[in-house]
Each structure stands twice: as C-alpha cells, then as structure tokens.
C-alpha positions in Angstrom: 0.0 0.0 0.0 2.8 2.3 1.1 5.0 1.9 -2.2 1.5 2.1 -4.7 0.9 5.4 -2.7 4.9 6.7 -3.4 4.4 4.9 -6.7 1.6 7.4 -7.6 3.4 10.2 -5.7 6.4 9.9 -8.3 4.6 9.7 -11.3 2.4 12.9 -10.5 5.6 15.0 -9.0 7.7 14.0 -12.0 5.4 14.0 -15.0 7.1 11.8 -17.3 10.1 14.2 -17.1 13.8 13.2 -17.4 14.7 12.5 -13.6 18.0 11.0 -14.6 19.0 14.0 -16.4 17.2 16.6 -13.8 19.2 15.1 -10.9 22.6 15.4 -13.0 21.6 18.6 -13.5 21.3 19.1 -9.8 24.1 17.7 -8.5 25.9 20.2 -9.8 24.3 23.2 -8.7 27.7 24.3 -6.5 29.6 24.4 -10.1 26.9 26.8 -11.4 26.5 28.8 -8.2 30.6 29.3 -8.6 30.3 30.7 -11.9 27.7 33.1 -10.7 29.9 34.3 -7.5 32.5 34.8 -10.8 30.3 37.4 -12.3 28.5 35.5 -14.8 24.2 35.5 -14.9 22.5 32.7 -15.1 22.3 31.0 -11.6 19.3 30.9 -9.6 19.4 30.0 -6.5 15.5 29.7 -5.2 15.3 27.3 -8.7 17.5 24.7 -7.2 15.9 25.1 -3.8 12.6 24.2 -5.6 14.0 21.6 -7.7 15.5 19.5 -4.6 12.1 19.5 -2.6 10.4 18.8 -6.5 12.8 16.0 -7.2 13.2 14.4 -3.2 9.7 15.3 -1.3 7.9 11.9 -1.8 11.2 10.0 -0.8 11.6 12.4 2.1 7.7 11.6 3.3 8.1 7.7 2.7 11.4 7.7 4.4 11.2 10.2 7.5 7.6 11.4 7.6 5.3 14.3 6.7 6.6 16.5 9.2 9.6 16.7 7.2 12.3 18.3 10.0 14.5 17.0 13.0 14.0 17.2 16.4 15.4 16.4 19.8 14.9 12.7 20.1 14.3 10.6 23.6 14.3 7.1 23.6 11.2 6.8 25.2 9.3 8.2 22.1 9.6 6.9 18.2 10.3 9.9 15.7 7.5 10.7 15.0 6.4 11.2 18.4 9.5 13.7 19.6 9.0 15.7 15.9 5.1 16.1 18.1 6.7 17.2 21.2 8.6 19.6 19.6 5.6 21.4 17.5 4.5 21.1 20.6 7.1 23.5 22.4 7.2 25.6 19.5 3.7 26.3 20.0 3.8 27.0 23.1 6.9 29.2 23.0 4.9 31.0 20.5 1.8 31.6 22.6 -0.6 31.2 20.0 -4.1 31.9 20.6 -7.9 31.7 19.0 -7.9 34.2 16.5 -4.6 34.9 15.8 -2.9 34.5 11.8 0.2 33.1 11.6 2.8 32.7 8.7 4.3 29.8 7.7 7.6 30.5 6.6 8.5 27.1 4.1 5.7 25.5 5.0 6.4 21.9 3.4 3.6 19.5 3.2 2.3 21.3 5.6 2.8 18.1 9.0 3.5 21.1 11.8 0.8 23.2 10.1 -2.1 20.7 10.8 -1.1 20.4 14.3 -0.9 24.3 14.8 -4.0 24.8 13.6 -5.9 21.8 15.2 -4.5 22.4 18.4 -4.0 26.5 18.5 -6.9 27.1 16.8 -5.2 29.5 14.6 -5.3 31.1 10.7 -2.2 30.1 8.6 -1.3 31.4 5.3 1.8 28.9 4.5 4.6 30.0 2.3 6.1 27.5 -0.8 7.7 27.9 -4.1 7.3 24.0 -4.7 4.6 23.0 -6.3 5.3 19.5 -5.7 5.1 20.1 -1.9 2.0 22.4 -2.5 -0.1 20.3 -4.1 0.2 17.5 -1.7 0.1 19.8 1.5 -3.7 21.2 0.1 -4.6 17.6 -0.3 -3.9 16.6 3.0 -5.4 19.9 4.7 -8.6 19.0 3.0 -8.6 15.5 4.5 -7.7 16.8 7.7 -10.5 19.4 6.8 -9.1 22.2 8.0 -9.2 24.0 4.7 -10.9 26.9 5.9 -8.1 27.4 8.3 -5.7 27.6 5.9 -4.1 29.8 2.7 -1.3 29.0 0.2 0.8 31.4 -1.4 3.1 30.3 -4.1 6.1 32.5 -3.8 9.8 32.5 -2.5 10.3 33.8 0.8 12.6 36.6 0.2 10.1 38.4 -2.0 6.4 37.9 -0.1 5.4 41.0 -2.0 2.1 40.2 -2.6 1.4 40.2 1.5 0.9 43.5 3.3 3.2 45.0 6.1 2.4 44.3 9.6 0.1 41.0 8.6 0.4 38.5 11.0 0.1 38.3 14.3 2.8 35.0 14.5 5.8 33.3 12.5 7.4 30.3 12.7 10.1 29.0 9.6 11.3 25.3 10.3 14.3 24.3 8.2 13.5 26.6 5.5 15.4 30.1 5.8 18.5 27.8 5.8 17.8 27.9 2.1 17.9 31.8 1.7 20.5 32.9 0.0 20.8 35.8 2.3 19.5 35.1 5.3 19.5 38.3 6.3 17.3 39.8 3.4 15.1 36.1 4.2 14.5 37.3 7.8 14.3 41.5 7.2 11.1 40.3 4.7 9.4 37.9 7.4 10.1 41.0 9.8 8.0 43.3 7.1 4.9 41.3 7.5 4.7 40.5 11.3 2.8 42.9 13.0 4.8 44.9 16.1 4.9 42.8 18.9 4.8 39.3 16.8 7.1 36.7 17.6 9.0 34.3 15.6 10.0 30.9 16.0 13.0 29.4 13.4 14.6 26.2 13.8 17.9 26.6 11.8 20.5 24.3 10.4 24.6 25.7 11.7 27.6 24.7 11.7 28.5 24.7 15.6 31.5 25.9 17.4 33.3 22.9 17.2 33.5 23.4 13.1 37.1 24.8 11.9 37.1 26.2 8.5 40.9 24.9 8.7 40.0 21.3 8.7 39.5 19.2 5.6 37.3 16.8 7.0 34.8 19.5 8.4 35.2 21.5 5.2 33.9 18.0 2.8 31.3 17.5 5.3 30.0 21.1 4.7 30.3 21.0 1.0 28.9 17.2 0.8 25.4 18.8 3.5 25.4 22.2 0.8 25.4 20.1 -2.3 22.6 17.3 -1.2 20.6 19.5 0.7 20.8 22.6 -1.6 22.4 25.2 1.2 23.9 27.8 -0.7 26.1 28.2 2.6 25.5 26.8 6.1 25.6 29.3 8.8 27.3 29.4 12.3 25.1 29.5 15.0 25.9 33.3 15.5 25.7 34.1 12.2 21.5 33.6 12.5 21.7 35.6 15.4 23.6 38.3 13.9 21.3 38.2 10.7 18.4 38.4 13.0 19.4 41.3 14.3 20.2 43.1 11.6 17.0 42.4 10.7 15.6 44.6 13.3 14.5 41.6 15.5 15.0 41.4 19.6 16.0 37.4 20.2 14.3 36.2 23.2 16.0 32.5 23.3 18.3 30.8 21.3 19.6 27.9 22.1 21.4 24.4 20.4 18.6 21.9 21.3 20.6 18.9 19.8 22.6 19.8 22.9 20.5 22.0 25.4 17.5 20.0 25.5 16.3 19.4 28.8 14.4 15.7 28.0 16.7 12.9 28.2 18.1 12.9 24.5 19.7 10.3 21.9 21.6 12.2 19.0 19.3 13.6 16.3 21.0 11.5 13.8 20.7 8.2 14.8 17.7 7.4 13.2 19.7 7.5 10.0 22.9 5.3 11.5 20.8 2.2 12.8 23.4 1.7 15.8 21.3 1.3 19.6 18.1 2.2 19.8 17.0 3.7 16.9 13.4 5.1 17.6 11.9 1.8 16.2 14.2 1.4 14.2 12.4 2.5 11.3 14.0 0.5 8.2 14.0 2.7 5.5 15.9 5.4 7.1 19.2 3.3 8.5 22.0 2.3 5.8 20.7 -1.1 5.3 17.5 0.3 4.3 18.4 2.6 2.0 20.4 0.3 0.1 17.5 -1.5 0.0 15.1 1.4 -1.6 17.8 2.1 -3.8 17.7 -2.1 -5.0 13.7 -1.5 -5.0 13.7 1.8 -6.9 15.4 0.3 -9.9 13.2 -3.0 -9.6 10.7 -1.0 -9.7 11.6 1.2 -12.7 12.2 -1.6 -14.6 8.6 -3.0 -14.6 7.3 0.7 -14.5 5.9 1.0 -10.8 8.5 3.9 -10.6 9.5 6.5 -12.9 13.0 5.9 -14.4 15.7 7.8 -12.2 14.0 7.3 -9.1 16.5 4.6 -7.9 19.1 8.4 -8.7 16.9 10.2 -6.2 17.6 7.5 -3.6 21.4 7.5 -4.0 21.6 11.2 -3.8 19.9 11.3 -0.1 21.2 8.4 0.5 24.6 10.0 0.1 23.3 13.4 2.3 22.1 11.0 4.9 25.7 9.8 5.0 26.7 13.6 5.3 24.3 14.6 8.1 25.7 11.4 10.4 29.3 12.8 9.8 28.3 16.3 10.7 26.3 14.8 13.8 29.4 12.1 14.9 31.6 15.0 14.7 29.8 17.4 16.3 30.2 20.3 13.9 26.7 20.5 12.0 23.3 20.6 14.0 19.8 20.7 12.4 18.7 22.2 15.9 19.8 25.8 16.1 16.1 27.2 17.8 15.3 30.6 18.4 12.8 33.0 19.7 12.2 36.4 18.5 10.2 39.3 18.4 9.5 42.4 16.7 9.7 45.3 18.9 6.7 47.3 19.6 
C-alpha cells in the first residue's frame, strides 16, 4: 500500500520528465552557483531550492515522515512522536491563541501546520515555491479538513510582495530560511509582514563551534550537506543571530537543542545510523535500508511501478544521509539551532 501510494506520488511530481537527467543537473548546482559568484548571470538559486524538494519530497515523506524536519529525540518516544513534542514546544513558545494568523515561513507538506491549527486554533497562510510540496500539503489539509483554516501562497520567501506589512500576528520557519540565500534579506522580509509585537519561531541548520574552516574533513562535510541539501552556505550558530538582528529583530532565546535539551536525548541523527536504539528502528531510514530502496527503486523502474531515475533520487539522499551522520558524529553541524524572537513594539 505504502509503495503504490509513493508509486503514484512519483509519477504525478515527476510528469514523465527526465529525472536521470534533472538530478545530474542538480548535482551540480555548486559548479553553477561558482560561476555566478565569478560574475557570470545565469544562476538561480531559489530554482535549485525548488528543484531539490520537486525531485526528493515523496522520498523524504516515505522515508522520515510528513513533518519533514529533526527534532530532539528521547528514547522513550519513536520519531515521529519527539518531531510532536517539539511542535509542541514551538507552540507553546509561540503563545498562539484563537484568533490569531500566523505565517508559515517554508511551510512543506504542511505536517507542523495541521497540528498548529488543530491544536491553536489559529489562521495560517503557509509560504512554498514548490509545487510538488504544494499540491500534496492542500490535499492533506482538505482531508484533515481544515481548509478553511488555511491559505497557500506560491512565492519564494525573500520576496512575499504580494502580502501586506504588519500582517500576522505569529511566525514560525522550520528548516527553510537555511535555504535563503541571504538570510539576512530572508529574515528583514518575514520581519515586514509580522505585525509589532509578533514573535518568531526558526529552527535553523549551523555549523556549531566545534566546526574549523581549517580542517578538511569539516570543510567535505559542509560541502557534501550544501550540495545534497541545496544550502547555498550553512551558517554558524551566530551568524543567524547576527542576521536576526540586523533584521531589526530582539532574540528572546536561542539555544542548540541537539545539545541543550532538557528531555533525556539520543543524537538527532541516529535514526539515519541504525546503531542502539534507533526510535523503532524505522528500516527505510538506517544504511541497510536505503540500500535497500535504492535495489527497490530500480526494480521498480524496470517493470514501470516507478519513474525511471528514481533509484538516482535515492542515492543522492542516501549520500546526504551519510553527510548529516558525519556532521552529527563530529559534532560540527546541528539541524537544531532554535530561536525565539520578536518584533519590537
């Protein structure tokens, strides 16, 4: 049931296109991002932002879930069940209320969304340029049927021109503005359309202090997490606060909760290693597994359940899974940088 339902995922997100050829092209986004730094047009950066989520979203939902971020793990609870707890915290950090409208900065398929609103009773307007990710995140708001909750808006989050200053009472952006390009023009553009007083909740990916630019191994495992996760740089942890700042925001709490978490923890990445306890050991997102899909996705092409190039998706995350375990193990890369901010009165 589960690989009919990413069967018909595939088909519908790629539309008989070349996926062989598209993730070639991908792959080599850092090449053509170079040549752009060198003075030469061409390179868009919110294109291969789009692209990855186009070409990887019904992998990412089949292989992690639909709330498609990390989140401090305990081994009391499966994944999905700490990725709850920590919408969780988010909304209460974020004092939502009945009545309020809140932005959705990247808003994915929409997993925290649905919570957000079912549980806040809230408005959302959420924020995507992927149509791929769209599409399936107004399907599964109808089913949930809170549609009347909930707007889309089709647009890249460093231009949200076609929303008014001083809209929303809330914000939250979780694992997106690590995409911006400038994160500083990313966050100065949610600050336009928060209302004064609105607070902000991002959950960042940063190198940590323990990364040293000096250091080969740290430097491959930054450039291997850019190129697979589309990153056009990965910021330090006080980088975002900087940006934030400059911005015009006031940071109420920021905090590594890979590290600072107060629950009893296991390392964010170990759902992807399969060593202890893994959560359940879900076995489509340990190395075993993995290899696995990839062995499935080509079966699969071959008698036409998938689209051909699928089994290239695969190897591509599986080879950024591989990335994010080094930058875990080592200590220098967290998908955990949260923060709290608001925009002064």
């Amino acid at each position: 049931m589960q690989l009919r339902k990413l069967s018909d995922g595939l088909k519908a997100a790629y539309r008989g296109s070349n996926v062989r050829s598209r993730v070639n092209h991908f792959d080599g986004w850092m090449d053509r991002a170079r040549v752009e730094d060198a003075g030469t047009n061409g390179y868009d950066h919110a294109e291969t932002v789009r692209e990855y989520y186009n070409l990887c979203n019904d992998f990412m939902v089949f292989g992690w879930s639909e709330s498609l971020h990390f989140a401090p793990l305990s081994r009391r609870e499966s994944l999905e069940d700490s990725q709850v707890r920590h919408q969780r915290l988010m909304i209460d950090q974020l004092a939502l209320r009945n009545g309020m409208t809140v932005i959705d900065v990247g808003c994915g398929i929409g997993g925290p969304m649905r919570r957000v609103v079912q549980e806040a009773d809230v408005s959302v307007v959420g924020i995507n340029s992927s149509e791929v990710q769209l599409q399936q995140a107004k399907s599964l708001i109808a089913e949930a049927g809170i549609d009347h909750m909930v707007e889309f808006l089709a647009c890249s989050f460093m231009d949200m021109g076609a929303i008014a200053d001083d809209t929303f009472d809330r914000g939250y952006a979780i694992e997106s503005t690590c995409h911006a390009p400038d994160k500083a023009g990313a966050f100065a553009e949610i600050f336009r359309v928060l209302k004064p007083g609105a607070l902000f909740w991002g959950q960042e990916m940063c190198m940590t202090d323990k990364f040293d630019p000096d250091n080969n191994r740290h430097l491959e495992i930054k450039r291997e997490l850019m190129r697979g996760i589309a990153l056009k740089d990965i910021a330090t942890t006080d980088e975002v606060n900087r940006d934030l700042e400059t911005a015009g925001f006031e940071i109420i709490e920021a905090m590594d909760r890979a590290v600072d978490d107060k629950s009893p923890t296991t390392p964010w990445y170990q759902p992807m290693e399969g060593r202890g306890d893994t959560l359940g050991n879900a076995l489509r997102r340990i190395p075993l597994g993995r290899q696995v899909m990839m062995g499935t996705s080509r079966l699969a092409e071959v008698v036409g359940m998938f689209p051909k190039g699928s089994a290239d998706v695969v190897k591509l995350m599986d080879r950024t899974a591989n990335a994010y375990v080094d930058g875990g193990k080592t200590g220098v890369f967290t998908p955990l940088y949260c923060f709290l901010a608001r925009k002064p009165l």
